[in-house]
Residue, then its C-alpha position, 0 to 999 in steps of 0.5 A: x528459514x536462514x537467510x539472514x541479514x547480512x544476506x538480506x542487506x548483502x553488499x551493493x556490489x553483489x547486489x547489483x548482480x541480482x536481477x529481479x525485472x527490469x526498472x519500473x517501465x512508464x507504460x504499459x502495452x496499448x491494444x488497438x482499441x486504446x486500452x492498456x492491457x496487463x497480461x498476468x504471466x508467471x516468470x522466472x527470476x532470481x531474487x537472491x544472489x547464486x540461488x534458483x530462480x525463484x517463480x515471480x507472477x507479473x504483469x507483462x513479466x516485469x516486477x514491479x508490474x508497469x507504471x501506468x501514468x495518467x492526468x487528473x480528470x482523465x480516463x484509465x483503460x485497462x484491460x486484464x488478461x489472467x494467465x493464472x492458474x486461479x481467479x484474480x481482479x485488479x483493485x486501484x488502492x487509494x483512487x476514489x473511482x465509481x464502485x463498479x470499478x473498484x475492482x473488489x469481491x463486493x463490486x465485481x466476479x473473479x476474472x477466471x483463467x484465461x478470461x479479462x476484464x475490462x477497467x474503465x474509470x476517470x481519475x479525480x485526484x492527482x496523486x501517487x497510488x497503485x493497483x494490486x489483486x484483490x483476491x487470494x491477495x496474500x499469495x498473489x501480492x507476494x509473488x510480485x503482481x502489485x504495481x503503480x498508477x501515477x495520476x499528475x497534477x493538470x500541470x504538473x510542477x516544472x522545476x522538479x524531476x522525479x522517481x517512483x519508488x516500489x517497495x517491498x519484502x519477500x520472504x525467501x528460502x535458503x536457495x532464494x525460492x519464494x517461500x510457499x509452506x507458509x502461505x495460509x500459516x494460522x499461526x503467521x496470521x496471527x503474528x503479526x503477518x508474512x514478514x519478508x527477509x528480502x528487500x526490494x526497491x523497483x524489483x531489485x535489492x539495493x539498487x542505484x538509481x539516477x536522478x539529475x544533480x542541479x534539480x529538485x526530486x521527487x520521490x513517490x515512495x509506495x509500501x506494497x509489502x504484505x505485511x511489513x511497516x516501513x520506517x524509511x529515513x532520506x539520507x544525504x539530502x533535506x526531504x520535505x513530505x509533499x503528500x500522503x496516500x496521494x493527497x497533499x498537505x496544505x503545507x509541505x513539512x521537513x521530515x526530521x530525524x524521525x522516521x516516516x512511517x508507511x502501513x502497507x498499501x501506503x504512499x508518500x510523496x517527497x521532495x528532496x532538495x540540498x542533496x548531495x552525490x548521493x542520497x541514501x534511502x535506509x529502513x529503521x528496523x526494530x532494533x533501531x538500526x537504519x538498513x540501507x535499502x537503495x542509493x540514488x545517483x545524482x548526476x551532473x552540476x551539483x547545486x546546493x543553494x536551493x533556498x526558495x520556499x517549497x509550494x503545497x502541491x494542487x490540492x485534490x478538494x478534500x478540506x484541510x480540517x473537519x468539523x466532527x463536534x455532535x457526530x456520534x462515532x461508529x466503532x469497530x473494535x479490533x481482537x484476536x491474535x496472539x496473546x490476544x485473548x479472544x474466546x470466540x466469535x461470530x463466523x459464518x452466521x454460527x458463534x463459534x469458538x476460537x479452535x473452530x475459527x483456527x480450523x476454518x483459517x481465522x484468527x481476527x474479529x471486527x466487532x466480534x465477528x470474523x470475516x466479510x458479513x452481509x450486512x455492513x459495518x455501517x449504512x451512510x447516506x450520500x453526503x454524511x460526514x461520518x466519524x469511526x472509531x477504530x479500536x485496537x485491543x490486540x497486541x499488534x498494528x493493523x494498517x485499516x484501509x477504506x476503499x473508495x474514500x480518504x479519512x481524515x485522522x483526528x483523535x488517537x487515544x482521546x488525545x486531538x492530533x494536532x497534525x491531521x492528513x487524510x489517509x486511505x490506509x492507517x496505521x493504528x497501533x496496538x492496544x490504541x484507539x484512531x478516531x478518523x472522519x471522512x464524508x460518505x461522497x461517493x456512493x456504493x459498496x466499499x471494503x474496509x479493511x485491515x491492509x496486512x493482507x494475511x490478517x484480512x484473510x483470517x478474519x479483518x474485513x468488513x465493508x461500509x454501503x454509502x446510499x444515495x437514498 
């Protein structure tokens, strides 16, 4: 593998020859019955300038898939058509939607080839989310099946115009074919994950995008890489953070020099305002440097004198702060992984050691076991306020993601945060402890899991039962 950087941030001109789909559609197609179906096909596109076309997998042959827009309280329709070769299923990342459609080997069967399945659910929380296959998911996410589900505010804010922004990275060969001899890589798994060499915004390296001058803007921002943590700075423009993983702060906050961090599966929603021709999305890679990753265009009467305040967004009915004092925390501890130390652990239902667990694919544990087991990592009643710490003894972050429910961050390291924002997917760092509460409102069965998607298949995944009863 050689692609390089320069390559990889080749320059914009050249870039803005290298087609991978169109620009993010705003719906998807409609069948007779009213339902929006999502046909699974594989398409040919060239993702690296003079390469081969490298084979994308998508819905309705666009990457990334089509934006699927819907109002809070109202009613996603979804029908999936599989025209893989293998199984697939659609999970809705962040939507706190009954169990039954959670789409997640706990709560349905894999759609075969050539089979769909219908999705039917109201969507509660105004917000910026997404949907993605919740099986093989390390190969079928990388090659392109993810897209975005925009739930809006009943009335959405009128003095603001808006962008989604899909994000991701590909890891690419040298003639700009998708890299398929890595995929199941134990040794992959155990670092920190398929780290891509070729950035995206919308399907397309380094675009220019659009957006009227004179007007606020909004930008929905979604990691959907597989295993890269984004540190992503605005430039050109003074950007305040209205909501993280689709819940709003109760107080929008300017995002200063430090970069803001998304875990893979997260979301941000921001507003930009004083911007000038053009702003500038740039990625903090770790050696520091800003790579500039997409330019948006501003066209028209340029405006600067934007001083009014900045309105929280609607909240979705989560509380702004949690009360946690006598609630014994659950902890999941988090081992394995290169230069991790792990010996061993439970697989299966057998102790076994750690060569067996490379042999079957596994590098990680929760609690000493690796991979899904049948009894969960905990048992809530309907309505408990509970309390998880997640412990992190390895050498790398983990991006811990729970279905069907936010948490609330409140501790790291025993130290309170003083900052506190629900998320659904965190990051917690290595060698680190996150304290995070939530209350158990909604009812089934529900993963729980680490979101860089290769470290889930070698053994980080657990799954928590809220009971009615």
């Amino acid at each position: 593998m050689t692609v390089n950087r320069r390559q990889m941030f080749a320059g914009t001109a050249a870039c803005l020859a290298v087609v991978c789909g169109s620009p993010i559609r705003l719906s998807a197609q409609e069948a007779s019955d009213g339902f929006t179906e999502l046909k699974i096909a594989r398409v040919n596109r060239v993702l690296l300038e003079g390469g081969k076309e490298a084979g994308l997998w998508t819905y309705n042959g666009v990457n990334p898939g089509p934006e699927i827009r819907v109002r809070r309280h109202g009613e996603v329709k979804v029908r999936l058509v599989n025209g893989l070769d293998e199984p697939t299923m659609l999970h809705w990342h962040g939507i706190r939607i009954d169990n039954a459609m959670d789409g997640s080997p706990l709560t349905q069967n894999p759609v075969g080839p050539g089979e769909t399945f219908d999705y039917v659910f109201p969507v509660p929380d105004a917000g910026t989310y997404w949907y993605h296959p919740h099986i093989g998911s390390s190969r079928q996410v990388e090659h392109g099946l993810y897209g975005a589900l925009i739930v809006e505010e009943e009335t959405p804010p009128a003095d603001m115009s808006e962008l989604t922004l899909v994000l991701d990275d590909w890891l690419i060969n040298d003639d700009g074919t998708i890299n398929q001899e890595t995929f199941g890589d134990i040794r992959m798994a155990a670092h920190a994950g398929r780290m891509g060499n070729w950035f995206t915004v919308n399907g397309e390296s380094r675009p220019h995008l659009v957006a009227p001058a004179g007007r606020r803007l909004r930008l929905r921002l979604l990691n959907c890489a597989n295993a890269r943590v984004m540190n992503l700075q605005v430039k050109g423009a003074e950007p305040h953070i209205l909501a993280l993983d689709g819940q709003p702060l109760g107080k929008p906050r300017v995002l200063g020099t430090e970069p803001l961090q998304l875990g893979p599966g997260g979301r941000a929603d921001l507003l930009i305002r004083r911007a000038t021709e053009q702003i500038t999305l740039a990625n903090v890679n770790q050696a520091n440097e800003p790579l500039e990753v997409a330019y948006i265009d501003r066209e028209g009467a340029q405006d600067e004198k934007d001083t009014s305040d900045i309105a929280a967004l609607p909240t979705n009915g989560l509380p702004q702060t949690m009360d946690v004092s006598g609630v014994t925390a659950r902890k999941l501890v988090m081992e394995g992984g290169a230069m991790g130390g792990l010996t061993g652990a439970k697989l299966r239902g057998r102790d076994v050691d750690m060569r067996e667990m490379v042999q079957n694919g596994m590098a990680w544990a929760f609690n000493g076991v690796a991979g899904i087991t049948e009894e969960p990592f905990a048992n809530l009643k309907l309505g408990e306020t509970a309390v998880f710490d997640f412990i992190n003894k390895t050498a790398w972050p983990h991006a811990m993601h729970l279905h069907g429910h936010h948490m609330l961050p409140v501790m790291i390291d025993d130290k309170p945060l003083i900052t506190q924002d629900w998320r659904d997917t965190a990051v917690v760092a290595a060698n680190s402890t996150m304290r995070v509460a939530f209350v158990a409102d909604n009812p089934g069965k529900w993963m729980l899991h680490c979101h860089m998607l290769e470290h889930q298949a070698a053994g980080m995944m657990t799954w928590v039962n809220v009971e009615i009863d």
